[in-house]
Structure formats: C-alpha cells, structure tokens
ZAROFI-769514 format. One line per field, with one value per residue (C-alpha): x, y, z; residue in three letters; residue number from 1. Coordinates in pm, 1 decimal, decimal comma. Layout:
x: c(X; ...)
y: c(Y; ...)
z: c(Z; ...)
aa: c(ALA; ...)
i: c(NUM; ...)
END
This chain:
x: c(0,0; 281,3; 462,8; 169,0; 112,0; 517,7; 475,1; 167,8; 323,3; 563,8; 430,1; 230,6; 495,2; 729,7; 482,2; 411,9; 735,5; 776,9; 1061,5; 1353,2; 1239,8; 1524,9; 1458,2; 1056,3; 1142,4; 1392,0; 1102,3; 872,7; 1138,6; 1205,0; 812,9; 766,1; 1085,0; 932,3; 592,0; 711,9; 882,9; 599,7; 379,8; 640,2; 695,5; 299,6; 253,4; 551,1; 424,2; 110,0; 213,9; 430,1; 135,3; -137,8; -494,8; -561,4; -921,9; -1097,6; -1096,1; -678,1; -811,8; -1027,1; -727,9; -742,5; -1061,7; -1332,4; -1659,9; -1973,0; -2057,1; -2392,3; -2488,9; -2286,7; -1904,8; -1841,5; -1606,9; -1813,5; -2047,8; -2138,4; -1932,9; -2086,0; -1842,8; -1919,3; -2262,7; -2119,4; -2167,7; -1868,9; -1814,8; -1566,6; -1422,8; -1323,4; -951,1; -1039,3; -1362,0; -1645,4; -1844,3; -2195,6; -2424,6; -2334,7; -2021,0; -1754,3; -1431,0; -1101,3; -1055,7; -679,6; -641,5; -825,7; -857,7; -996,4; -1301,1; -1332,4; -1230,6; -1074,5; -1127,3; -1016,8; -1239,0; -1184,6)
y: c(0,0; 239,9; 160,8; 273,0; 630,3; 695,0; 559,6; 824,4; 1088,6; 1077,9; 1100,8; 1377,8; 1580,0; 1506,3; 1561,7; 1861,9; 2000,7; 2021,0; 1717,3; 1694,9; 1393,9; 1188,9; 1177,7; 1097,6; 810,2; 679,8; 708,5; 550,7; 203,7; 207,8; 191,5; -62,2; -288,0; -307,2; -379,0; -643,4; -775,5; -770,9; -951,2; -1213,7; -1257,1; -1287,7; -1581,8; -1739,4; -1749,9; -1877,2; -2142,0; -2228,2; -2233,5; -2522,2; -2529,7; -2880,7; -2939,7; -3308,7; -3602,0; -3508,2; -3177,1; -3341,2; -3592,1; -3515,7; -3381,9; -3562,0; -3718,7; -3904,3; -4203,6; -4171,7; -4551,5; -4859,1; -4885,7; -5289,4; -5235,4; -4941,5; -4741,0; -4348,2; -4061,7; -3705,3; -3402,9; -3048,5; -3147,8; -3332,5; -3693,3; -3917,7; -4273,2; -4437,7; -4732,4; -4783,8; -4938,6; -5236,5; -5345,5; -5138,0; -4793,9; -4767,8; -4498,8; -4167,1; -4232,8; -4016,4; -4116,7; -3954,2; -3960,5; -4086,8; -4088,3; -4152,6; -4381,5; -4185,7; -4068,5; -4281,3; -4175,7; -4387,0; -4397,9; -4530,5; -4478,0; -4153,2)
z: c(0,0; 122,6; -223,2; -458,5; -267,4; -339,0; -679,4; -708,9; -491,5; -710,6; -1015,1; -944,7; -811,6; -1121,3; -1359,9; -1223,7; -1227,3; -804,7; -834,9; -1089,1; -1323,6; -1250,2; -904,2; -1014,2; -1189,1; -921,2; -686,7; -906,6; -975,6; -585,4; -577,6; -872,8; -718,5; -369,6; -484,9; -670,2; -375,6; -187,2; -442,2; -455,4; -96,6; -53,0; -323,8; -168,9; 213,1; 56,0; -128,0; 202,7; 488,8; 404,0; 570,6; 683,3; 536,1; 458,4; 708,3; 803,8; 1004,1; 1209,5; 1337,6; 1736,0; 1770,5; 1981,6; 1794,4; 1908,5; 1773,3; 1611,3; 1545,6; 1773,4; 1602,4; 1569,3; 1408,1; 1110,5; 1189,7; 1195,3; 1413,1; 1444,7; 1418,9; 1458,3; 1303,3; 1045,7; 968,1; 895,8; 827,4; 1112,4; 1199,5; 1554,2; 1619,4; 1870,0; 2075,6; 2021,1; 2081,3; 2176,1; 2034,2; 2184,4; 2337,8; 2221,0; 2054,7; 1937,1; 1581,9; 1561,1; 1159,2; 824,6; 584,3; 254,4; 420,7; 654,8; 1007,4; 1199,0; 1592,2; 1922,6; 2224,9; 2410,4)
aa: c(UNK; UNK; UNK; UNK; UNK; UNK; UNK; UNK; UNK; UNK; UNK; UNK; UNK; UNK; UNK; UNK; UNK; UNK; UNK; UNK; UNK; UNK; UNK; UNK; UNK; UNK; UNK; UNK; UNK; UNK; UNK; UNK; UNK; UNK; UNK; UNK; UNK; UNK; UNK; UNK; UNK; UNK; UNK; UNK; UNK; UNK; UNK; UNK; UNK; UNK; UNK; UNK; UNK; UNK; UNK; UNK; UNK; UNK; UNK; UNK; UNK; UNK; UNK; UNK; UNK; UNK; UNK; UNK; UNK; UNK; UNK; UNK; UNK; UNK; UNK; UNK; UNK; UNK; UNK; UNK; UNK; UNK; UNK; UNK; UNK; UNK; UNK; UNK; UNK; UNK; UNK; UNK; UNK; UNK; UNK; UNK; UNK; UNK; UNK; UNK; UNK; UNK; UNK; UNK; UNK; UNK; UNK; UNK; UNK; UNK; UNK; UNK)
i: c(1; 2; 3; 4; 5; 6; 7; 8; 9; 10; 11; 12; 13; 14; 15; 16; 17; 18; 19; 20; 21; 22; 23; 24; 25; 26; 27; 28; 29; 30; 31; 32; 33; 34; 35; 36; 37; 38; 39; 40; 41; 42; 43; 44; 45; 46; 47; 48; 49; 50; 51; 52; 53; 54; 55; 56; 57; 58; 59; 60; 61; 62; 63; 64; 65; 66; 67; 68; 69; 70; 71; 72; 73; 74; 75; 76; 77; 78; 79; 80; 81; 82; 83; 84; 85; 86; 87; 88; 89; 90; 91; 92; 93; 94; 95; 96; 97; 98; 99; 100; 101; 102; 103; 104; 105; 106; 107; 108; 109; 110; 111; 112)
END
C-alpha cells in the first residue's frame, strides 16, 4: 500500500514540475521494485502455509458415535456426519471417541 502512494506521490509531483524527473522516476522504480517484492513474498508465504481441510483436520478432535461402532459405523463431528471405523472393541451410540487418523473418508477412531 505504502509503495503505490510513493509511486503516485511521485508522479504527481514530477509531472508537475515540483521534483527533478530523474529523481521521479527513481522514486517511481524504488516503488515498482518493492511492490514487486511484496507480491512475490505474498505468493511465496502462501504457497508455504497449508490449511488442513478433509478427514486429516479433524485428526485429534473428539466425535460421538452416532450408530454402535463394531467395528463401522457413523461418528458425528461439529454437526457433520462421517463414516468411522473404531480401532479395537467397540463404541456404543453416543459415546464419544477420538478420531486418531483416516482412511480416505473414513475416520478412523479409538475410544476416548
């Protein structure tokens, strides 16, 4: 933001004859150069930082088991149904288990 208002700053003060033009257009290349730099640096710290999202965010969260897990059945998350499969034994309906990794989409579970 701070580059554009030099790069019009000084435009408008070399055009109008306030600044010698050479030191308009060095203003306006400093401008241009750290724009550019910031541009880059913002792409790059994006492409850098990933948002979990699917089944692999919800690894170490706590779910409740919407229909008995023998081993399948149904987990609820945040109000969102999943498919799960609990590790050993079993999980009645309504007792709440910690979702320890996935499997596509299926979750699976251990109890909590």
């Amino acid at each position: 933001m701070a580059a554009r208002l030099v790069l019009v700053g000084a435009l408008v003060l070399g055009l109008s004859g306030v600044i010698p033009a050479w030191l308009m257009w060095s203003l306006v290349l400093g401008a241009a150069v750290v724009a550019l730099a910031d541009f880059l640096l913002t792409l790059w710290l994006r492409q850098r930082t990933s948002v979990p999202a699917g089944p692999e965010a919800l690894i170490g969260r706590t779910a409740v088991a919407r229909t008995p897990l023998d081993p399948d059945g149904f987990v609820v998350i945040d109000g969102e149904r999943w498919q799960a499969r609990i590790e050993t034994g079993h999980a009645d309906e309504g007792e709440q288990v910690a979702v320890v990794g996935s499997d596509g989409l299926c979750l699976q579970v251990r109890r909590a």
